[in-house]
N, CA, C and O atoms as CSV, one atom per row, in Angstrom:
chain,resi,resn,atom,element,x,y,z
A,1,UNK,N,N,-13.075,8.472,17.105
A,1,UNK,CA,C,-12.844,8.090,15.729
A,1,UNK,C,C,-11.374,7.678,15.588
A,1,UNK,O,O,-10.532,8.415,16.102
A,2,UNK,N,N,-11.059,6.779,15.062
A,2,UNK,CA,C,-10.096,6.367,14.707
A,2,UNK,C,C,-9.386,6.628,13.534
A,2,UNK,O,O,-9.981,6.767,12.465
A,3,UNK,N,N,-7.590,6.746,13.674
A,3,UNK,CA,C,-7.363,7.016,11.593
A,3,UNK,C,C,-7.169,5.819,11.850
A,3,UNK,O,O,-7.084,5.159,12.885
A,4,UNK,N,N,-7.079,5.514,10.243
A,4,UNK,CA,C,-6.837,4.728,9.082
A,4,UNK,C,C,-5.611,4.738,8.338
A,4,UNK,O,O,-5.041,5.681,7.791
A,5,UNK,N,N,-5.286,3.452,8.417
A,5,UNK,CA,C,-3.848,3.591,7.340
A,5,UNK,C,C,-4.250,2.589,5.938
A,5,UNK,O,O,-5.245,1.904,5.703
A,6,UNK,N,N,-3.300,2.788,5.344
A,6,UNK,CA,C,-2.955,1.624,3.779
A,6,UNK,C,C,-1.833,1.720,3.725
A,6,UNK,O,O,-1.088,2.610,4.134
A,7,UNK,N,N,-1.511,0.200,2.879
A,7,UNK,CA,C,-0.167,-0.222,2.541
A,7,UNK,C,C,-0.106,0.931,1.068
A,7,UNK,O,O,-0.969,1.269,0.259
A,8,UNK,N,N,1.075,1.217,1.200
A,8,UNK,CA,C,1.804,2.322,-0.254
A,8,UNK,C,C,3.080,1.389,-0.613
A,8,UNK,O,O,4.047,1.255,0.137
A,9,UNK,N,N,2.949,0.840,-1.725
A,9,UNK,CA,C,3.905,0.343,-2.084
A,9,UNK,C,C,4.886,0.538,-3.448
A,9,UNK,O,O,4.159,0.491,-4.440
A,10,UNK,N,N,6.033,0.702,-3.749
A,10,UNK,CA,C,6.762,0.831,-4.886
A,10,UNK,C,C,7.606,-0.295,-5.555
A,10,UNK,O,O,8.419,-0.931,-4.884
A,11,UNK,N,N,7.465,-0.472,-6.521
A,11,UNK,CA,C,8.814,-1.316,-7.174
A,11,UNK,C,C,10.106,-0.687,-7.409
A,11,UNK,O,O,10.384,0.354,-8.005
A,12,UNK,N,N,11.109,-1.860,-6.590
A,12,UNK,CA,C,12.370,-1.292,-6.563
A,12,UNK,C,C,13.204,-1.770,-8.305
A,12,UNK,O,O,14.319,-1.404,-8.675
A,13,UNK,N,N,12.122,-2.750,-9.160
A,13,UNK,CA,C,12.500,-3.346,-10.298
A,13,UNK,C,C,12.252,-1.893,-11.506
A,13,UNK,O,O,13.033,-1.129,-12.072
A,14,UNK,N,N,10.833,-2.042,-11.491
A,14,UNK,CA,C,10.844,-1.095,-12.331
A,14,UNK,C,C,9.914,0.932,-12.062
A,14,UNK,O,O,9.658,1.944,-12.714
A,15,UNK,N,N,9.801,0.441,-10.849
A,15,UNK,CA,C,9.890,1.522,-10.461
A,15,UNK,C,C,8.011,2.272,-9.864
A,15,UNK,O,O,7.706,3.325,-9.302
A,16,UNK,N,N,7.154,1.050,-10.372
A,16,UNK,CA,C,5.717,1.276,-10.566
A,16,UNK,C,C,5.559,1.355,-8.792
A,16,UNK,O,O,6.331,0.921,-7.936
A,17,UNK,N,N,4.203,2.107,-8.634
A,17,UNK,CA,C,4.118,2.271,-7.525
A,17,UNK,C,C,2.230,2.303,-7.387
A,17,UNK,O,O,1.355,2.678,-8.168
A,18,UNK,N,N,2.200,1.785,-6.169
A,18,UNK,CA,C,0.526,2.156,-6.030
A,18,UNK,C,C,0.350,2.125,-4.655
A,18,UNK,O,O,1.350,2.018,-3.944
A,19,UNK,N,N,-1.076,2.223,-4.020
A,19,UNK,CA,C,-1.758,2.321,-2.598
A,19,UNK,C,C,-2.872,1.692,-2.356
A,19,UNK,O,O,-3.968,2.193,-2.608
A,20,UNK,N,N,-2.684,0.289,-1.734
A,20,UNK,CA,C,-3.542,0.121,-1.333
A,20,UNK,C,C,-5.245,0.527,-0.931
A,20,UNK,O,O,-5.391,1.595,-0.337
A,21,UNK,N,N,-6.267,-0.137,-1.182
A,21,UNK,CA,C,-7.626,0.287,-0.522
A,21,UNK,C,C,-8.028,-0.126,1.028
A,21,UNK,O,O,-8.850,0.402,1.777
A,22,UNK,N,N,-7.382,-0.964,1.187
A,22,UNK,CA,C,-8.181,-1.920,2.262
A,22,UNK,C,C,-7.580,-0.944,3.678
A,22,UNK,O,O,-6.464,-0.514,3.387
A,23,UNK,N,N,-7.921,-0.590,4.794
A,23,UNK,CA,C,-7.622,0.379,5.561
A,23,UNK,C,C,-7.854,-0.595,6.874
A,23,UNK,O,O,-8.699,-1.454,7.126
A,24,UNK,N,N,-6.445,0.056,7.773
A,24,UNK,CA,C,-5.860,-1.007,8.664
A,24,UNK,C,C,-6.088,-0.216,9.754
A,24,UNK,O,O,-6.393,0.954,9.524
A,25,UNK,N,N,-5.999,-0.648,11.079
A,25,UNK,CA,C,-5.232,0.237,12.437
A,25,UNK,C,C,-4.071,-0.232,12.091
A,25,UNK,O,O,-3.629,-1.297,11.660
A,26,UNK,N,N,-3.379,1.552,12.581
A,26,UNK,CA,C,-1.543,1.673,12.607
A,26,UNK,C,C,-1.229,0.041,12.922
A,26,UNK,O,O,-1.223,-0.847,12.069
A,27,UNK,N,N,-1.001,-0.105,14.199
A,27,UNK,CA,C,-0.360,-1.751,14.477
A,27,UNK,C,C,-0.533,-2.725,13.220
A,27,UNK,O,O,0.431,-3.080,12.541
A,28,UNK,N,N,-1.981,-3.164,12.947
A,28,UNK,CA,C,-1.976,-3.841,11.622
A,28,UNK,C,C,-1.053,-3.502,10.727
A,28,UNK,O,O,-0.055,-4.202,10.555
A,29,UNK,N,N,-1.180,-2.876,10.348
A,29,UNK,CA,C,-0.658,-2.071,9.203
A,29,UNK,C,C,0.869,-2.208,8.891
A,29,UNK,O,O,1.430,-2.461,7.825
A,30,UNK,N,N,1.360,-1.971,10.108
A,30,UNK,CA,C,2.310,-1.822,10.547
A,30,UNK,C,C,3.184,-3.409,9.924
A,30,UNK,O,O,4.189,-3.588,9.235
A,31,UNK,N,N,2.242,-4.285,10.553
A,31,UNK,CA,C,2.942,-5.633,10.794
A,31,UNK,C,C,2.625,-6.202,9.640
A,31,UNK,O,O,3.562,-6.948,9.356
A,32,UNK,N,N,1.522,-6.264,8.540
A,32,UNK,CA,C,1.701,-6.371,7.113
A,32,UNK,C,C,2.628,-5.737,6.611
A,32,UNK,O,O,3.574,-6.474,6.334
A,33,UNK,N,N,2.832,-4.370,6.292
A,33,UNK,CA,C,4.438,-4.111,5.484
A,33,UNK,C,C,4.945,-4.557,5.947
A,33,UNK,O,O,5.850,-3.749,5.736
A,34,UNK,N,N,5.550,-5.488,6.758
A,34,UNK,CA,C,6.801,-5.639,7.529
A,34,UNK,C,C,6.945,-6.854,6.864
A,34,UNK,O,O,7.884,-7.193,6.144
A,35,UNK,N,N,5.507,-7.764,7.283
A,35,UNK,CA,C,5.544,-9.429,6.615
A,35,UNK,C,C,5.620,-9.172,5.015
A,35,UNK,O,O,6.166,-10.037,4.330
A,36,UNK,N,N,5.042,-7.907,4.342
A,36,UNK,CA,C,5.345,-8.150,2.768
A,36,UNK,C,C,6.846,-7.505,2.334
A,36,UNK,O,O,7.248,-7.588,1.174
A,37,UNK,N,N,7.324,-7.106,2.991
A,37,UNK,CA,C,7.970,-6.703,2.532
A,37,UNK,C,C,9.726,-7.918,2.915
A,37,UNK,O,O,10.746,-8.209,2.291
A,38,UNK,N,N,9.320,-8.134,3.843
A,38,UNK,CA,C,9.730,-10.020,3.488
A,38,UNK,C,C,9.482,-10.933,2.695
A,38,UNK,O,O,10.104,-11.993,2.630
A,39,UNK,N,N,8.656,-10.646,2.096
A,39,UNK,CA,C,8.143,-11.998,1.653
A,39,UNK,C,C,8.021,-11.801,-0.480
A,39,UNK,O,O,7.579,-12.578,-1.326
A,40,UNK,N,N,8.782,-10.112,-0.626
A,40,UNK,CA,C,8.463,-9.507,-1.760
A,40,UNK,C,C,9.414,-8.413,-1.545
A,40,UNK,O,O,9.170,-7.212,-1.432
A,41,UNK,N,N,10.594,-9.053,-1.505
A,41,UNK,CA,C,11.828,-8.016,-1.345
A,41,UNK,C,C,12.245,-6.895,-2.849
A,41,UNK,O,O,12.859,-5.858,-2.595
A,42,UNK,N,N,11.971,-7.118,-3.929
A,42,UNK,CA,C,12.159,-6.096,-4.631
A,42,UNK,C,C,10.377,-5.116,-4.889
A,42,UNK,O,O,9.836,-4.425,-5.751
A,43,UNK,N,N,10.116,-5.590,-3.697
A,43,UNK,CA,C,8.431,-4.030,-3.501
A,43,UNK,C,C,9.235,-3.354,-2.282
A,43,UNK,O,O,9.924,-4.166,-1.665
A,44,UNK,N,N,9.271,-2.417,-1.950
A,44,UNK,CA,C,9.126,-1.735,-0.855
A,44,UNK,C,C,7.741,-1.311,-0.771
A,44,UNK,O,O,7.083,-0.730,-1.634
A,45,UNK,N,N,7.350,-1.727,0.526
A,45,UNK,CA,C,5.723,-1.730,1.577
A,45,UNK,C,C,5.992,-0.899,2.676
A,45,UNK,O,O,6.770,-1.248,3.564
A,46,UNK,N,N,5.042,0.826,2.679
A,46,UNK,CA,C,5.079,1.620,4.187
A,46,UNK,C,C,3.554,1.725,4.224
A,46,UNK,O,O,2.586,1.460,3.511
A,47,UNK,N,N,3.771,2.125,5.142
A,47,UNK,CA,C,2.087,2.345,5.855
A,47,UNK,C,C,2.407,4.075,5.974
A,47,UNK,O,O,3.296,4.756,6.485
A,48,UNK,N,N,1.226,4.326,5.245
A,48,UNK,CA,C,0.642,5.797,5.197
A,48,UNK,C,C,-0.586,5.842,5.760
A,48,UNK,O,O,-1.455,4.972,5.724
A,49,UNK,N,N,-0.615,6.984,6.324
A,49,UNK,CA,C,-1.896,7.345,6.669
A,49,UNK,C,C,-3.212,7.435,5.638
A,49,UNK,O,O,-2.858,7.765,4.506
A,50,UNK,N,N,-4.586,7.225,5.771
A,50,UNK,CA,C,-5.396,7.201,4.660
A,50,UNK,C,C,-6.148,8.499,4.347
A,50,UNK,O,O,-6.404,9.138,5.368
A,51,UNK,N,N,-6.500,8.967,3.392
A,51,UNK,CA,C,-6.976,10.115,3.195
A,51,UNK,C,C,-8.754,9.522,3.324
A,51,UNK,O,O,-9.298,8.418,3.296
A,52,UNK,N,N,-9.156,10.775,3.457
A,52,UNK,CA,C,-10.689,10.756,3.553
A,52,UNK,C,C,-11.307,10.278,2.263
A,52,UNK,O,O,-10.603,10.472,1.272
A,53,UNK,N,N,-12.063,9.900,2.132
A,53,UNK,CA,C,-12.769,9.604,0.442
A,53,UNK,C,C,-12.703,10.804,-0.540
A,53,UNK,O,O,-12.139,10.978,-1.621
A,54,UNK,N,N,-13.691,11.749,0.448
A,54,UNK,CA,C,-13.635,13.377,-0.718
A,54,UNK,C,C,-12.592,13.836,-0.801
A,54,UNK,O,O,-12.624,14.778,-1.592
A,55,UNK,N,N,-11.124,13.585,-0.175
A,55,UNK,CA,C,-10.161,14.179,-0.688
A,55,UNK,C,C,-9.224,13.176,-1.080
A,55,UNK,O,O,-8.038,13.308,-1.383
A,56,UNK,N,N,-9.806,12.341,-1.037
A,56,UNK,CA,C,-8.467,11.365,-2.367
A,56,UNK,C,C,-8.175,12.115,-3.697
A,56,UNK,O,O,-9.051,12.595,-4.417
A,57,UNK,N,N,-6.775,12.160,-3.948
A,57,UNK,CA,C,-6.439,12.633,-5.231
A,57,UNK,C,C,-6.677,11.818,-6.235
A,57,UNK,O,O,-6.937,10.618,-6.151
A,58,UNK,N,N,-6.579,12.546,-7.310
A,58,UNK,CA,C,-7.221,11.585,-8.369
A,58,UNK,C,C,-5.830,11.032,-8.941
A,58,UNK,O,O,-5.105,11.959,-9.301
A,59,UNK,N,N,-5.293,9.807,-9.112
A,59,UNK,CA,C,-4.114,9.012,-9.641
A,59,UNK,C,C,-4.606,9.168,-10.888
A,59,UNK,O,O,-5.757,9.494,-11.176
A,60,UNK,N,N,-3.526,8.879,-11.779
A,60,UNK,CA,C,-2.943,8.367,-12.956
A,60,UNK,C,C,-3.424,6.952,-13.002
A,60,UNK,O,O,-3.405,6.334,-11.937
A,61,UNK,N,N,-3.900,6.280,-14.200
A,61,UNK,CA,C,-3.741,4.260,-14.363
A,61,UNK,C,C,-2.164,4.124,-13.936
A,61,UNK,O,O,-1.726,3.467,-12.992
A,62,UNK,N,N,-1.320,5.023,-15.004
A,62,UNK,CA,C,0.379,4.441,-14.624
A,62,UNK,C,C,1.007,4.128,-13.494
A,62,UNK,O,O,1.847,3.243,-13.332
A,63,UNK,N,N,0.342,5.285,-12.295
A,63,UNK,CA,C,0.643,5.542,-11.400
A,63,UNK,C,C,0.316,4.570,-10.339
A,63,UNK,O,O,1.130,4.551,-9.416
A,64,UNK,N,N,-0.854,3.621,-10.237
A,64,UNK,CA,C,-1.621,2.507,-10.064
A,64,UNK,C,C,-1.566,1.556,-10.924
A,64,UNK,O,O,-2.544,1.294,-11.625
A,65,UNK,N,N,-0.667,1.031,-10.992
A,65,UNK,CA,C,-0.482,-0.180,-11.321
A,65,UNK,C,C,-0.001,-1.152,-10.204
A,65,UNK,O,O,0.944,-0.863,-9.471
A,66,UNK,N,N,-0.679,-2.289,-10.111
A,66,UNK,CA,C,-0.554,-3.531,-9.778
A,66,UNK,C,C,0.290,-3.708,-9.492
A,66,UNK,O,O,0.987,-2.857,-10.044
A,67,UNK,N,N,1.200,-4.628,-8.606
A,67,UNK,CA,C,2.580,-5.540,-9.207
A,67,UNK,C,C,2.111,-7.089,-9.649
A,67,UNK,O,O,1.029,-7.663,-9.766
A,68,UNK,N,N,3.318,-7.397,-9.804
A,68,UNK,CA,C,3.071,-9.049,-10.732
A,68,UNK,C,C,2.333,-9.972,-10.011
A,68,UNK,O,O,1.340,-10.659,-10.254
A,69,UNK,N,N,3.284,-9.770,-8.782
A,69,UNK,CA,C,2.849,-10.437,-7.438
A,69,UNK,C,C,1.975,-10.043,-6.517
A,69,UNK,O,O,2.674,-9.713,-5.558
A,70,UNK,N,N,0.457,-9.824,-6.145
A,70,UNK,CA,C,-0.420,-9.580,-6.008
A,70,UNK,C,C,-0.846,-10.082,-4.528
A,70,UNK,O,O,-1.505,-11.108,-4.699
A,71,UNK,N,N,-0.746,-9.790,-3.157
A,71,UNK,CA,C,-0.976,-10.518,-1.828
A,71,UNK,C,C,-2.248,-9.883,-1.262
A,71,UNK,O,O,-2.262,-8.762,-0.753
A,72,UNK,N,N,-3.262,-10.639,-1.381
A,72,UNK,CA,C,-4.878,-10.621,-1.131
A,72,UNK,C,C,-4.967,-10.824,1.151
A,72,UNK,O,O,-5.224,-11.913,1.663
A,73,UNK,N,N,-4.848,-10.267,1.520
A,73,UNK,CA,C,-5.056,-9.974,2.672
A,73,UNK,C,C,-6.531,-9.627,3.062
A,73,UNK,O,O,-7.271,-8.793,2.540
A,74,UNK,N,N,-6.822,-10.627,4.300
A,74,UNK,CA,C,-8.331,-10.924,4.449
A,74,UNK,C,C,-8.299,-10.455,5.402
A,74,UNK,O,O,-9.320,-10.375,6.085
């Protein structure tokens, strides 16, 4: 079995922060934050490890919010 990561990302503007769904291998993962976080210098983008479904915590909406700039990765 393999883990799973997601992009976790924060705004360095106003401060909003959220986590990704889409679940990578480390390397992937890895090399997307790296390219977004080039390419969308006031987000900071890390790769966290992913939690299991039944133990995802339950977020806040505030806490999950979006950013403006939105990068759809296929």
């Amino acid at each position: 079995m393999s883990v799973a990561y997601v992009i976790q990302w924060k705004s360095k503007v106003n401060g909003r922060a959220g986590r990704g769904t889409k679940q990578f291998e480390r390397r992937e993962a890895e090399q997307l934050a790296e390219e977004l976080n080039r390419e969308y210098p006031d987000i900071e983008h890390e790769v966290v490890r992913a939690l299991p479904q039944q133990e995802e915590e339950p977020q806040l909406e505030e806490e999950v919010t979006k950013p403006d700039e939105q990068v759809v990765v296929e």
